[in-house]
PDB file of N, H, CA, C and O in Angstrom:
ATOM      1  N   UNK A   1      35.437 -17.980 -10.048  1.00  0.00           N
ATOM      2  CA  UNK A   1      36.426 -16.939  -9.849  1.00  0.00           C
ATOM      3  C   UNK A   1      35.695 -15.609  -9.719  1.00  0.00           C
ATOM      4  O   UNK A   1      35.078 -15.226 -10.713  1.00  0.00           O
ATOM      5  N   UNK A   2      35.684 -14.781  -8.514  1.00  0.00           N
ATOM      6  H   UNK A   2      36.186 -15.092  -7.706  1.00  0.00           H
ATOM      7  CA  UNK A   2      35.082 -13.910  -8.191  1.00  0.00           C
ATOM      8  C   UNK A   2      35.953 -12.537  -8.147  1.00  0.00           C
ATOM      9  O   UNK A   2      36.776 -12.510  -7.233  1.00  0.00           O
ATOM     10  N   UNK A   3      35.908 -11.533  -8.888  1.00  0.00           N
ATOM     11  H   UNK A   3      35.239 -11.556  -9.631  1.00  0.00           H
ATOM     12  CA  UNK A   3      36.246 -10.358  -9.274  1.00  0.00           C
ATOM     13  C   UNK A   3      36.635  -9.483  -8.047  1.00  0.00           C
ATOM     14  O   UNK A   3      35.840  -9.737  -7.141  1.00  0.00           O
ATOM     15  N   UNK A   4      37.212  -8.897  -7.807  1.00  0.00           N
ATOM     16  H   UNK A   4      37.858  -8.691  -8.542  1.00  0.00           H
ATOM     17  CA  UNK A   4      37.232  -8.166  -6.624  1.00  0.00           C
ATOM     18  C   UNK A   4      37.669  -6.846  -6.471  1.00  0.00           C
ATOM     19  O   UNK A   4      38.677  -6.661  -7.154  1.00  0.00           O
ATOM     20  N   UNK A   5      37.321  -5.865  -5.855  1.00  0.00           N
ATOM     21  H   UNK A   5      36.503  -6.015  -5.300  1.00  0.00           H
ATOM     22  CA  UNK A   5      37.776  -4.330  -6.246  1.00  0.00           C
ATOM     23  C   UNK A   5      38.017  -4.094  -4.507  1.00  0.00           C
ATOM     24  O   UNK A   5      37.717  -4.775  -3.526  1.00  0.00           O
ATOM     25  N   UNK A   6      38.527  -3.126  -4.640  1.00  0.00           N
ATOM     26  H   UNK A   6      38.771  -2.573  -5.436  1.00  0.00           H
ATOM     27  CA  UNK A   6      39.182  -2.598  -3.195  1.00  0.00           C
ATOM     28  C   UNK A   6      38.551  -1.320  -3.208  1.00  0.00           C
ATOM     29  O   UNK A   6      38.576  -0.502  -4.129  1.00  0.00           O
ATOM     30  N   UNK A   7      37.906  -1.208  -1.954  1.00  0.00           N
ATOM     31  H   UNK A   7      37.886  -1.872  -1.206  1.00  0.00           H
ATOM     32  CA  UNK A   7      37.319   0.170  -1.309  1.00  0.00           C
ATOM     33  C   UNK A   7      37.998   0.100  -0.100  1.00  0.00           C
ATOM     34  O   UNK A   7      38.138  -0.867   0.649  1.00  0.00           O
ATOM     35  N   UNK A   8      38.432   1.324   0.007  1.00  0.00           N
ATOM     36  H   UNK A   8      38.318   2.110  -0.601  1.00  0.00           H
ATOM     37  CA  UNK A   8      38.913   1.639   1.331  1.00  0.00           C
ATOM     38  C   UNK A   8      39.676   0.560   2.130  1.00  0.00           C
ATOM     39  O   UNK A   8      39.531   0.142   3.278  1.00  0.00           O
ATOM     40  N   UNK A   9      40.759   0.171   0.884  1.00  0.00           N
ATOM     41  H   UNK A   9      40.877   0.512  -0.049  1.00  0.00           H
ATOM     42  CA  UNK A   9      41.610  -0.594   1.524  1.00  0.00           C
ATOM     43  C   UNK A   9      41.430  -2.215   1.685  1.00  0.00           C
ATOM     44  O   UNK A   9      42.303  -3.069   1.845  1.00  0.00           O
ATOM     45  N   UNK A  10      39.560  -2.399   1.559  1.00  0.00           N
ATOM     46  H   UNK A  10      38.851  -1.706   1.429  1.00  0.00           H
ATOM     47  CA  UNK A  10      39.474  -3.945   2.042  1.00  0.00           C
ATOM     48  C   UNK A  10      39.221  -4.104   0.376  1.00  0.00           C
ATOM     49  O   UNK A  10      39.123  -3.279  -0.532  1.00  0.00           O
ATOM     50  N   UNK A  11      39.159  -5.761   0.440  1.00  0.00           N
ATOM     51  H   UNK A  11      39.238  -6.432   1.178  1.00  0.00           H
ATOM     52  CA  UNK A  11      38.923  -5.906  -0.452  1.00  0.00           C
ATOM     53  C   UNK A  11      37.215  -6.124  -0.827  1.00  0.00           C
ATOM     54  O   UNK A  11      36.517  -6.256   0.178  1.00  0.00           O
ATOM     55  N   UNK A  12      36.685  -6.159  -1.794  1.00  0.00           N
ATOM     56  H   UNK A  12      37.252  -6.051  -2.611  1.00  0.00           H
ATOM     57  CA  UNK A  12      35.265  -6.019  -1.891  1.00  0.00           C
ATOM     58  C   UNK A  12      34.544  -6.969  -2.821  1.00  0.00           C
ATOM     59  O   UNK A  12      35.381  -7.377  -3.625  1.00  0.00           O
ATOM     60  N   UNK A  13      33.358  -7.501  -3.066  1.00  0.00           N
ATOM     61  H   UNK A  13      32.677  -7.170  -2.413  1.00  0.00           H
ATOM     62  CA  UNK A  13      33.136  -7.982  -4.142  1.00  0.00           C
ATOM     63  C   UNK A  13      32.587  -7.828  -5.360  1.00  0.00           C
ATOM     64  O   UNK A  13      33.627  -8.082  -5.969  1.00  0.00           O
ATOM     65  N   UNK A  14      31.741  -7.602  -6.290  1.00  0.00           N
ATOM     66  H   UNK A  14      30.897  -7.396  -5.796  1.00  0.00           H
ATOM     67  CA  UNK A  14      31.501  -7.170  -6.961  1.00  0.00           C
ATOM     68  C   UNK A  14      29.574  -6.904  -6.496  1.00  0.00           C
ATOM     69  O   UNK A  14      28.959  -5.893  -6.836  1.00  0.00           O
ATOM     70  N   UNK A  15      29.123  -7.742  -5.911  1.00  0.00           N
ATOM     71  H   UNK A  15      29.622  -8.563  -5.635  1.00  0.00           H
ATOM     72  CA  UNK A  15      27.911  -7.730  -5.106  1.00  0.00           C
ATOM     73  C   UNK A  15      28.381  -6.255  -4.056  1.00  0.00           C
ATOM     74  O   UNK A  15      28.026  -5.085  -3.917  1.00  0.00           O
ATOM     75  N   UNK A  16      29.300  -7.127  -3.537  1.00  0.00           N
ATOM     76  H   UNK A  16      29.588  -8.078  -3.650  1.00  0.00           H
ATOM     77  CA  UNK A  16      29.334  -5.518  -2.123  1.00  0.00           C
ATOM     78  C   UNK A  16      29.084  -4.210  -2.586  1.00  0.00           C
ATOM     79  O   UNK A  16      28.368  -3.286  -2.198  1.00  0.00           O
ATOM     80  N   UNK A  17      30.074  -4.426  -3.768  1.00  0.00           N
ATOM     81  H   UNK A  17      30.656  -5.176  -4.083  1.00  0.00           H
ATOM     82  CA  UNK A  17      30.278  -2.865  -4.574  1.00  0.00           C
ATOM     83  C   UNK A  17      28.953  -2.268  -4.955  1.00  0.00           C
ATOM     84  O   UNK A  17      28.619  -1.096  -4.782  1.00  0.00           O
ATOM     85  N   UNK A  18      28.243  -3.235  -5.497  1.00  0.00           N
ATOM     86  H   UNK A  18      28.514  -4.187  -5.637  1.00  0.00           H
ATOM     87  CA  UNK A  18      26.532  -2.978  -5.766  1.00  0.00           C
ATOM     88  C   UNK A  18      25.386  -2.443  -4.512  1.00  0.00           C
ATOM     89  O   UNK A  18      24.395  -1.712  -4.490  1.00  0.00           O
ATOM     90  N   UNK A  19      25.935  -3.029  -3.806  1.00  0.00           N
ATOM     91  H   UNK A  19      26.739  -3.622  -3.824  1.00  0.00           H
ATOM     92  CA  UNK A  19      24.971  -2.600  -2.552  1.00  0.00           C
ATOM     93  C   UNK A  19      25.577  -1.448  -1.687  1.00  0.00           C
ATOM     94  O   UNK A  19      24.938  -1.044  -0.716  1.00  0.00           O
ATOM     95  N   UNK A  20      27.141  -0.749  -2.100  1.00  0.00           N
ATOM     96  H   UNK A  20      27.660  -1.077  -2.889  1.00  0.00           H
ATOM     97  CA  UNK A  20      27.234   0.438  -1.459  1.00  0.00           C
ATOM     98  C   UNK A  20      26.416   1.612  -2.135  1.00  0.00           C
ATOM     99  O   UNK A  20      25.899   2.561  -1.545  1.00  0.00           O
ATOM    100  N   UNK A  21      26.404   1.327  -3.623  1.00  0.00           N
ATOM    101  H   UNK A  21      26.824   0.556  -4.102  1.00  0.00           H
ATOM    102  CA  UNK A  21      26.007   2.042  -4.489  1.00  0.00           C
ATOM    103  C   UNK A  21      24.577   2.543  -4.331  1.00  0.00           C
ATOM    104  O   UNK A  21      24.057   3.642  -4.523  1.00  0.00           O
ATOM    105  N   UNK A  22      23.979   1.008  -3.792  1.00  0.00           N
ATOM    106  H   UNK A  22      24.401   0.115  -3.636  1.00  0.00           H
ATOM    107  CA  UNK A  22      22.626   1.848  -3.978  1.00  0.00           C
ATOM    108  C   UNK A  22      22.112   2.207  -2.518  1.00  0.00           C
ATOM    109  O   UNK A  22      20.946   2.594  -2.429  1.00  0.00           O
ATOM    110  N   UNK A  23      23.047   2.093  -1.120  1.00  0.00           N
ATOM    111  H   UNK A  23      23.994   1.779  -1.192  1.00  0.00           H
ATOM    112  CA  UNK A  23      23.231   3.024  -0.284  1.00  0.00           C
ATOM    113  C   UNK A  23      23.106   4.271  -0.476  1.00  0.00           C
ATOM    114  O   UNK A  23      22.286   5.068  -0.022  1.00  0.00           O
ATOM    115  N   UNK A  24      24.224   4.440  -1.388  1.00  0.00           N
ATOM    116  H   UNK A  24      24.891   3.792  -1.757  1.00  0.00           H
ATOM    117  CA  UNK A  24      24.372   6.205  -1.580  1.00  0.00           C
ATOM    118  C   UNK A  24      22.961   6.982  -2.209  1.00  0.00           C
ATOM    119  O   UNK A  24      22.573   8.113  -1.917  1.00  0.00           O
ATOM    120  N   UNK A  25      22.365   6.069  -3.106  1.00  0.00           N
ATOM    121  H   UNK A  25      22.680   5.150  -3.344  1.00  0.00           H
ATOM    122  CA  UNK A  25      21.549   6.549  -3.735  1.00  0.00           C
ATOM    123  C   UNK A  25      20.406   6.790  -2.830  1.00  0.00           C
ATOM    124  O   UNK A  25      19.907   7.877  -3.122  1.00  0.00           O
ATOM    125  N   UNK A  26      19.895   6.317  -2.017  1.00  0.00           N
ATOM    126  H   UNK A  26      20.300   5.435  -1.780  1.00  0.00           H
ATOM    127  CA  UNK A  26      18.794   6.026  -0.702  1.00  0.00           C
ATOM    128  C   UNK A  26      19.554   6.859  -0.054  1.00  0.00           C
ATOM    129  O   UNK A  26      18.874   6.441   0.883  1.00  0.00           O
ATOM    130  N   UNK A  27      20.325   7.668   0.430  1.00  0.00           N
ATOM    131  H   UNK A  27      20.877   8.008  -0.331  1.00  0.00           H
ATOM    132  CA  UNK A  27      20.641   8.410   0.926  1.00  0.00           C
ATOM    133  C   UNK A  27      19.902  10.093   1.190  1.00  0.00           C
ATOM    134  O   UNK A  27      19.855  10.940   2.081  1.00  0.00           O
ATOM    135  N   UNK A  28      19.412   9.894  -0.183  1.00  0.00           N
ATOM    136  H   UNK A  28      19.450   9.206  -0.907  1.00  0.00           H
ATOM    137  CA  UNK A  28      18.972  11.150  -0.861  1.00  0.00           C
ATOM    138  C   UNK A  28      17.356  11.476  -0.358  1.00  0.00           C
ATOM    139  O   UNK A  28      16.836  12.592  -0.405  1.00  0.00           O
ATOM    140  N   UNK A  29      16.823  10.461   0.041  1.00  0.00           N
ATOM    141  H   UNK A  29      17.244   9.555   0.080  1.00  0.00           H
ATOM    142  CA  UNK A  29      15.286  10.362   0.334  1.00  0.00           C
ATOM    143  C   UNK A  29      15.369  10.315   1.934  1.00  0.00           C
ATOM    144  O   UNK A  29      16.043   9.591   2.666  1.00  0.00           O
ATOM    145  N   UNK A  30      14.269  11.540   2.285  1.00  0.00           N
ATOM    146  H   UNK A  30      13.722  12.128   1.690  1.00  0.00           H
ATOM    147  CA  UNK A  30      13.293  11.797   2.923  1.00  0.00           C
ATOM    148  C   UNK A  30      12.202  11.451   3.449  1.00  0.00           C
ATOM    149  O   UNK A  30      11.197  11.483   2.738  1.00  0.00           O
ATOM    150  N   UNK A  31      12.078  10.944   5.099  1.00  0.00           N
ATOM    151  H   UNK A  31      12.894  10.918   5.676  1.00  0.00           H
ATOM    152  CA  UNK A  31      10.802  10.288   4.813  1.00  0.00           C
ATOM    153  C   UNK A  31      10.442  11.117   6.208  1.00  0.00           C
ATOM    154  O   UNK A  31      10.824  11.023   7.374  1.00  0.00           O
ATOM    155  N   UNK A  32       9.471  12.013   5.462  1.00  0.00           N
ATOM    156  H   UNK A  32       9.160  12.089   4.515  1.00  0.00           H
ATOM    157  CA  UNK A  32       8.766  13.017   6.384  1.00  0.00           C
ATOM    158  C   UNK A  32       7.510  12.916   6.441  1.00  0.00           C
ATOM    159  O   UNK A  32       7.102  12.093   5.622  1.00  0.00           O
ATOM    160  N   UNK A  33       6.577  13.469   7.149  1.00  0.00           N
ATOM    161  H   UNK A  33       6.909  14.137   7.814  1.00  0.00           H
ATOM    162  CA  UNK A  33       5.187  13.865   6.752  1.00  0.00           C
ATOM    163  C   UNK A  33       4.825  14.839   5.849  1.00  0.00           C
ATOM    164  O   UNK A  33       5.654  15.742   5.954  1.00  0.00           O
ATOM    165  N   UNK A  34       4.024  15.101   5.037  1.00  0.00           N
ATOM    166  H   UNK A  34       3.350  14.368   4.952  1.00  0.00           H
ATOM    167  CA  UNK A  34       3.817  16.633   4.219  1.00  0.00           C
ATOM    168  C   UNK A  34       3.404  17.780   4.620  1.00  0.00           C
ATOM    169  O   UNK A  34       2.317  18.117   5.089  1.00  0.00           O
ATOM    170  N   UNK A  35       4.260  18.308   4.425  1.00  0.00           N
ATOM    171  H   UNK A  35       5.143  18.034   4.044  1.00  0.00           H
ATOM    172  CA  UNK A  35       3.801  19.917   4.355  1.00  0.00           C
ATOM    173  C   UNK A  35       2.798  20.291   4.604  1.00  0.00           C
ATOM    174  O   UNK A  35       2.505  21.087   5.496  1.00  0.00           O
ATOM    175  N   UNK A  36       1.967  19.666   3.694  1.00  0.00           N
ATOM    176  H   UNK A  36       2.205  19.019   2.969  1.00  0.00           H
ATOM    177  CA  UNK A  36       0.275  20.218   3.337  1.00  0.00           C
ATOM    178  C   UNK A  36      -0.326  18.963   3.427  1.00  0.00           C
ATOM    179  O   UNK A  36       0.292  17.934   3.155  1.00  0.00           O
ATOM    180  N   UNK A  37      -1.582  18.979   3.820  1.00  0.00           N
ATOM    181  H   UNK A  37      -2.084  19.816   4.041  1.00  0.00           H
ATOM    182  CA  UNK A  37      -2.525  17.439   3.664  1.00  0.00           C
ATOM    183  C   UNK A  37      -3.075  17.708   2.415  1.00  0.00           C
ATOM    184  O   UNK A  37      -3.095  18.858   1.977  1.00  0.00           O
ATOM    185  N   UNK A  38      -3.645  16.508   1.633  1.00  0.00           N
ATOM    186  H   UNK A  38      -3.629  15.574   1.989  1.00  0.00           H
ATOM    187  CA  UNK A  38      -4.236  16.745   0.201  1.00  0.00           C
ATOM    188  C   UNK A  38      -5.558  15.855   0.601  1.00  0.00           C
ATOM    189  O   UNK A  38      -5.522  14.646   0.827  1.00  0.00           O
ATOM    190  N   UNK A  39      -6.647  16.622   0.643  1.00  0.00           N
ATOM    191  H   UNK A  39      -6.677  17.605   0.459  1.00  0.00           H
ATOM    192  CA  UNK A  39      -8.092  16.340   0.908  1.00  0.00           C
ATOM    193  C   UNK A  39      -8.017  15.452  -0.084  1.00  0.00           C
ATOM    194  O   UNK A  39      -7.105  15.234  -0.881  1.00  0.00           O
ATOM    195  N   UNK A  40      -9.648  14.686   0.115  1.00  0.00           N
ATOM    196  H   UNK A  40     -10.389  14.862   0.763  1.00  0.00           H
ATOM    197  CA  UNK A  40     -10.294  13.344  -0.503  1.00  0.00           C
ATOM    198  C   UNK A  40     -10.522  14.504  -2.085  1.00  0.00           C
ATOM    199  O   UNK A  40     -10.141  14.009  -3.146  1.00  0.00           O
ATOM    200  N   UNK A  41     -11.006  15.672  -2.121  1.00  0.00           N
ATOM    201  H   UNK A  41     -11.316  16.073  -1.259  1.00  0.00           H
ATOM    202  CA  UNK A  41     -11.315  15.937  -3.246  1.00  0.00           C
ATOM    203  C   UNK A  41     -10.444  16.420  -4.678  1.00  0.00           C
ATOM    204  O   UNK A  41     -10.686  16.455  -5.884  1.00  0.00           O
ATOM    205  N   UNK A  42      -9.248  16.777  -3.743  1.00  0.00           N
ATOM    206  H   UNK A  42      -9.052  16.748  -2.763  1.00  0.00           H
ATOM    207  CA  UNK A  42      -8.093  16.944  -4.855  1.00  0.00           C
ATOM    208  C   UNK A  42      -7.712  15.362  -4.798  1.00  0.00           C
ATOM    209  O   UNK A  42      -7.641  14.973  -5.964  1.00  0.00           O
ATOM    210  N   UNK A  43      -7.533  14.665  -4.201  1.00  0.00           N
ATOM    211  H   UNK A  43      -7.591  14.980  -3.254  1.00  0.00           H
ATOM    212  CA  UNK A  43      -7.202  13.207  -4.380  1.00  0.00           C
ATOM    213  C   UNK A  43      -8.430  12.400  -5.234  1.00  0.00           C
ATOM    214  O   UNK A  43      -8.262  11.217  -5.528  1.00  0.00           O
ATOM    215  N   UNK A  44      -9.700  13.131  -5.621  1.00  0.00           N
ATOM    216  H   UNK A  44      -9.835  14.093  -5.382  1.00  0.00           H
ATOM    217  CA  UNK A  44     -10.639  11.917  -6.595  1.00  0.00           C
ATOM    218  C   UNK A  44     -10.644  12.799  -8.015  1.00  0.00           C
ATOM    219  O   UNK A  44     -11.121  12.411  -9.081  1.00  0.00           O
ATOM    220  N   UNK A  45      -9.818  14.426  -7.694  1.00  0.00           N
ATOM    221  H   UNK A  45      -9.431  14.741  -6.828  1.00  0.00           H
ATOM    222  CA  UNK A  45      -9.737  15.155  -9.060  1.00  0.00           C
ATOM    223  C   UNK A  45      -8.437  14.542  -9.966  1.00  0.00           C
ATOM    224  O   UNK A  45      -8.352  14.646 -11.190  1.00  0.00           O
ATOM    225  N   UNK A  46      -7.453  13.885  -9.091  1.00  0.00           N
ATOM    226  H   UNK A  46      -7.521  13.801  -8.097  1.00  0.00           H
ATOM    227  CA  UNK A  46      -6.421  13.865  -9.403  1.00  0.00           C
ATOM    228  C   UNK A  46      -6.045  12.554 -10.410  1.00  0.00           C
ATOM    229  O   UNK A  46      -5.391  12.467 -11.449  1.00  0.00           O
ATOM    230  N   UNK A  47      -6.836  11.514  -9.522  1.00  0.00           N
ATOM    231  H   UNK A  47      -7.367  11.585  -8.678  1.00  0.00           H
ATOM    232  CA  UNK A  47      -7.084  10.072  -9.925  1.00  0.00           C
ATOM    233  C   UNK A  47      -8.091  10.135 -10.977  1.00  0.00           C
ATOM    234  O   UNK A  47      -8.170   9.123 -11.673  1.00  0.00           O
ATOM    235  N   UNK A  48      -9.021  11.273 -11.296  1.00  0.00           N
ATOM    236  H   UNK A  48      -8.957  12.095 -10.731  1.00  0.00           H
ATOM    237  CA  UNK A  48      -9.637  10.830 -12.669  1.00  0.00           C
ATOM    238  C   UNK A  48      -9.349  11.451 -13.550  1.00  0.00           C
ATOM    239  O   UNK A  48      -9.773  11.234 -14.685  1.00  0.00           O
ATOM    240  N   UNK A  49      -8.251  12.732 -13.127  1.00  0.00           N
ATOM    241  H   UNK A  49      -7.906  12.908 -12.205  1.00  0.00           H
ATOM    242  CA  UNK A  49      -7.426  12.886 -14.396  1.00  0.00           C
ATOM    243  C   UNK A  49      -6.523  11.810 -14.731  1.00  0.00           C
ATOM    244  O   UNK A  49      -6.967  11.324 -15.771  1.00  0.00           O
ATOM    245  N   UNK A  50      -6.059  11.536 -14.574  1.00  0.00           N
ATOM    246  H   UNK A  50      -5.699  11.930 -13.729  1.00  0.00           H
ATOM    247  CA  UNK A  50      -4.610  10.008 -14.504  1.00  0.00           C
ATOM    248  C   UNK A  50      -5.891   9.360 -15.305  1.00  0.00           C
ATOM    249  O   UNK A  50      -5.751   9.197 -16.517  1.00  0.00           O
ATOM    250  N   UNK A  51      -7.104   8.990 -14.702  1.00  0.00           N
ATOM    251  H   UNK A  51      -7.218   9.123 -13.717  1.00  0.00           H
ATOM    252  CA  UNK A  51      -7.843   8.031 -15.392  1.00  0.00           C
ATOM    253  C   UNK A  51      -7.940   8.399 -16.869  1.00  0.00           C
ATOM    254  O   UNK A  51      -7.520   7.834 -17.879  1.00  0.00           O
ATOM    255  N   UNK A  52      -8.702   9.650 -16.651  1.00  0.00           N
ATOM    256  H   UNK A  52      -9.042  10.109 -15.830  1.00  0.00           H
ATOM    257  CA  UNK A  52      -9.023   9.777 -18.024  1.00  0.00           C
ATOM    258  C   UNK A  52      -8.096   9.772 -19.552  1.00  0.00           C
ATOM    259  O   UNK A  52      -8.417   9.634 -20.732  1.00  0.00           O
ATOM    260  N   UNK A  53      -6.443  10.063 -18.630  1.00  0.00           N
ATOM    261  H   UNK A  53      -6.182  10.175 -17.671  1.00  0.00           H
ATOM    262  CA  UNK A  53      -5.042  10.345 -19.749  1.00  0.00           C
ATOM    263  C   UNK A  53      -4.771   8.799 -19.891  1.00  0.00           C
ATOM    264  O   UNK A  53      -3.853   8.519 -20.660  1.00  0.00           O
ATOM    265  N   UNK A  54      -5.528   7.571 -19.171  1.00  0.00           N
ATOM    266  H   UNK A  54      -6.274   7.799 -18.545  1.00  0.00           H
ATOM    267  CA  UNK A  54      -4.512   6.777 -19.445  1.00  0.00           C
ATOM    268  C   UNK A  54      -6.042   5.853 -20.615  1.00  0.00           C
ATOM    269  O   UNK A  54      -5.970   5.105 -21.590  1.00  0.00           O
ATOM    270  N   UNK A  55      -7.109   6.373 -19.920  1.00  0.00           N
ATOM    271  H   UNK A  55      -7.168   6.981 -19.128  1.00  0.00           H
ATOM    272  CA  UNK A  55      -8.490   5.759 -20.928  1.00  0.00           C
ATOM    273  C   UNK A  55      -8.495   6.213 -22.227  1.00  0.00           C
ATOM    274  O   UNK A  55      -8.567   5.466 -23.202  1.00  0.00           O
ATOM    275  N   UNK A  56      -8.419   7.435 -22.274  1.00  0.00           N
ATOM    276  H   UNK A  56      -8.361   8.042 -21.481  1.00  0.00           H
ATOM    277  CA  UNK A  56      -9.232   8.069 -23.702  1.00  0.00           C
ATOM    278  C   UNK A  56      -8.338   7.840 -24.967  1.00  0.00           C
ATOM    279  O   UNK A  56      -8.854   7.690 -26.074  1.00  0.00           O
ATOM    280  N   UNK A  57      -6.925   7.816 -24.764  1.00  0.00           N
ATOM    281  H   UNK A  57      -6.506   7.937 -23.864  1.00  0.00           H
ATOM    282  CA  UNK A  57      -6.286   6.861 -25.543  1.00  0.00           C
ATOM    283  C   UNK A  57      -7.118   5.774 -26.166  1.00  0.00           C
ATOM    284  O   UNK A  57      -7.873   5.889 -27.131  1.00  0.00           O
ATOM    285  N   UNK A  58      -6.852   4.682 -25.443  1.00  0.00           N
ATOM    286  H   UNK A  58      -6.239   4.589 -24.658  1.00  0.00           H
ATOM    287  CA  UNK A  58      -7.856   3.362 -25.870  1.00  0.00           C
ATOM    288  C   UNK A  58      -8.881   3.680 -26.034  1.00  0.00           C
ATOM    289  O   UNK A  58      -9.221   2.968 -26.979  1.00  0.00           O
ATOM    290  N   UNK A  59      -9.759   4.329 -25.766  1.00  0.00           N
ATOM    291  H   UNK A  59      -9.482   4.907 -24.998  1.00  0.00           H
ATOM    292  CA  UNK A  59     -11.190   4.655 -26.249  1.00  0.00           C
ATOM    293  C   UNK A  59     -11.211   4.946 -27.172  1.00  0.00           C
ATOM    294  O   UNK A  59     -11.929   4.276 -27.914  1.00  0.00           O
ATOM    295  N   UNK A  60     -10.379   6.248 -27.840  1.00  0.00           N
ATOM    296  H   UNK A  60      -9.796   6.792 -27.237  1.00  0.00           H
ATOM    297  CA  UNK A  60     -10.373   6.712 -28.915  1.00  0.00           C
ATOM    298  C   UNK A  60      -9.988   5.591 -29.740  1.00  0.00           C
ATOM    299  O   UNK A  60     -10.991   5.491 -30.447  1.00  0.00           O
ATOM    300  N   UNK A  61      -9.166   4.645 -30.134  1.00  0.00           N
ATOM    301  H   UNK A  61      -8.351   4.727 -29.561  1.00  0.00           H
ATOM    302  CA  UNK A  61      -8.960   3.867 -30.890  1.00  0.00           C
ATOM    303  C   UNK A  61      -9.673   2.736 -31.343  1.00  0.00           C
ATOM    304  O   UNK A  61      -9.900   2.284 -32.465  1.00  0.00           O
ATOM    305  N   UNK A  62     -10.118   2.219 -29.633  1.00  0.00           N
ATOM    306  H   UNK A  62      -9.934   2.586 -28.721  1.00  0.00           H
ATOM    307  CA  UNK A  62     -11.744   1.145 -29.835  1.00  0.00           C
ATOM    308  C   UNK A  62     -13.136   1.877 -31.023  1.00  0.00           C
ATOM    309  O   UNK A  62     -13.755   1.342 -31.942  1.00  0.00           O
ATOM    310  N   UNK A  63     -13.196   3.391 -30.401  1.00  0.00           N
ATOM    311  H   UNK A  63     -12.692   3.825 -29.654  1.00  0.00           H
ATOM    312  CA  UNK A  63     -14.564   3.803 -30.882  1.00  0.00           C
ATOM    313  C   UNK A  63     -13.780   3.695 -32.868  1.00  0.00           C
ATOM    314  O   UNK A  63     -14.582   3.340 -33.732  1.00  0.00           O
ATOM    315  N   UNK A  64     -12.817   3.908 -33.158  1.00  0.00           N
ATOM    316  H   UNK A  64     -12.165   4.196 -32.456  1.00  0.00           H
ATOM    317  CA  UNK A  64     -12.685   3.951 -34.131  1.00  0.00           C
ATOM    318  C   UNK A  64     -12.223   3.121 -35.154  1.00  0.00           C
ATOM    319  O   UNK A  64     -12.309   3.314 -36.367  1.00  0.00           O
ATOM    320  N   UNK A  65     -11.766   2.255 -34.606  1.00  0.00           N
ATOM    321  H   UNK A  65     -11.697   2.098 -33.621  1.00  0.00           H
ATOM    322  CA  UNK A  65     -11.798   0.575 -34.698  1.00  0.00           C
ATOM    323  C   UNK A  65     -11.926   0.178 -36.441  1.00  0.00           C
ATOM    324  O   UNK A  65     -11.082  -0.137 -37.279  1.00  0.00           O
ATOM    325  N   UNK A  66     -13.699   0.406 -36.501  1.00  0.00           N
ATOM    326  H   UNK A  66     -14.385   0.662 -35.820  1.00  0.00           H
ATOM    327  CA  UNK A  66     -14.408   0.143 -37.486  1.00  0.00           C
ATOM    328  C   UNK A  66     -13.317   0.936 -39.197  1.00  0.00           C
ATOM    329  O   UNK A  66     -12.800   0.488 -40.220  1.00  0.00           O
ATOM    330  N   UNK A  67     -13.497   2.222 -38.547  1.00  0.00           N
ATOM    331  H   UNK A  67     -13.917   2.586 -37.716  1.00  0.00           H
ATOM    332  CA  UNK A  67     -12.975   3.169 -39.967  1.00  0.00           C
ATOM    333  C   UNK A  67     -11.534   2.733 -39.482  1.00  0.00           C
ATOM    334  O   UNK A  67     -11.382   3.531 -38.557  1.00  0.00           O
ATOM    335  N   UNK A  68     -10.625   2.134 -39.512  1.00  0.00           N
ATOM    336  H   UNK A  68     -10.749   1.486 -40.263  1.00  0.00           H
ATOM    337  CA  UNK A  68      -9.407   1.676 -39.533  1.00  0.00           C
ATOM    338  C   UNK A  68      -9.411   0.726 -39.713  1.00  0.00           C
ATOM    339  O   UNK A  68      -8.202   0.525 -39.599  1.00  0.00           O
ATOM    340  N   UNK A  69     -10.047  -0.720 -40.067  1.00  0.00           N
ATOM    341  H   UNK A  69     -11.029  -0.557 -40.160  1.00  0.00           H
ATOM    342  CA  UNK A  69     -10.686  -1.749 -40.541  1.00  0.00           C
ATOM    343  C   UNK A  69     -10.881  -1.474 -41.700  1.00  0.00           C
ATOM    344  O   UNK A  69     -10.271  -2.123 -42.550  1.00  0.00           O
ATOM    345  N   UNK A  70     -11.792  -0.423 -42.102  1.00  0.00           N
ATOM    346  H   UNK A  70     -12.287   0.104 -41.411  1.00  0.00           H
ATOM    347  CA  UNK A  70     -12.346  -0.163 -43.469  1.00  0.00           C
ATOM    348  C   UNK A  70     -10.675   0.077 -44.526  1.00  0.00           C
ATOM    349  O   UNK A  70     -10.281  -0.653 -45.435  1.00  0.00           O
ATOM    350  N   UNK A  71     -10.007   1.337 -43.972  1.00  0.00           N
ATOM    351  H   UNK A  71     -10.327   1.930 -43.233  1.00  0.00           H
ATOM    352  CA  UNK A  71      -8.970   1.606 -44.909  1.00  0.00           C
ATOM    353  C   UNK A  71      -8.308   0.551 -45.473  1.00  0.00           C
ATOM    354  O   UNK A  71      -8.466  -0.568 -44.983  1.00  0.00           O
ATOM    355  N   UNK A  72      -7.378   0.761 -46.703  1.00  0.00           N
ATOM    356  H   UNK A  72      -7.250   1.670 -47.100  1.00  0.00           H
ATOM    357  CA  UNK A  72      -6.975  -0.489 -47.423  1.00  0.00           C
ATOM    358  C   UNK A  72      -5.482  -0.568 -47.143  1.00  0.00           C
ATOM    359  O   UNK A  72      -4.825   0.459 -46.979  1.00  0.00           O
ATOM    360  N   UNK A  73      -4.865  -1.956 -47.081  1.00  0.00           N
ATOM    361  H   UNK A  73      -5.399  -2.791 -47.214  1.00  0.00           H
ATOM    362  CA  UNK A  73      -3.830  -2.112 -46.467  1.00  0.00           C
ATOM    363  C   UNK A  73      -2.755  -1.594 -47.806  1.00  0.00           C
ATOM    364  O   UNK A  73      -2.940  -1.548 -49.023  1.00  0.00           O
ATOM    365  N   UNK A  74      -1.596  -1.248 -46.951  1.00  0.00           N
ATOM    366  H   UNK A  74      -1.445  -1.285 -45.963  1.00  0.00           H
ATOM    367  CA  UNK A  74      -0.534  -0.745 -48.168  1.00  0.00           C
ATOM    368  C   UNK A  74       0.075  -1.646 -48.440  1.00  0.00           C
ATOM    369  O   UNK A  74       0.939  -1.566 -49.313  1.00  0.00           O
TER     370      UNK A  74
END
């Protein structure tokens, strides 16, 4: 038994209804060229910041590993 809602008179299904929705939403996007070009060197500054925010996390926790091992459990 399949649910059914009425848009604009027809009747619809509950799938249909889903896929007008995300019509509308894709609606909103742009697919242009940019403005500005972004050279190789802001593009290898950019990627090793990202690198470094998503590394030094885990690094920091590996290098310290040991003294968090040591402390005593509560």
């Amino acid at each position: 038994m399949q649910a059914l809602l009425r848009v604009a008179g027809q009747p619809v299904g509950v799938l249909g209804r889903a896929r007008g929705v995300l019509q509308e939403q894709r609606s909103g996007i742009y697919s242009k060229p940019p403005k500005s070009k972004i050279g190789p060197g802001q593009s290898f500054f950019i990627m090793s910041v990202f690198a470094v925010a998503m590394l030094a996390p885990a690094g920091w926790i590996l290098h310290n590993l040991p003294e968090y091992r040591k402390r005593p459990r509560p």
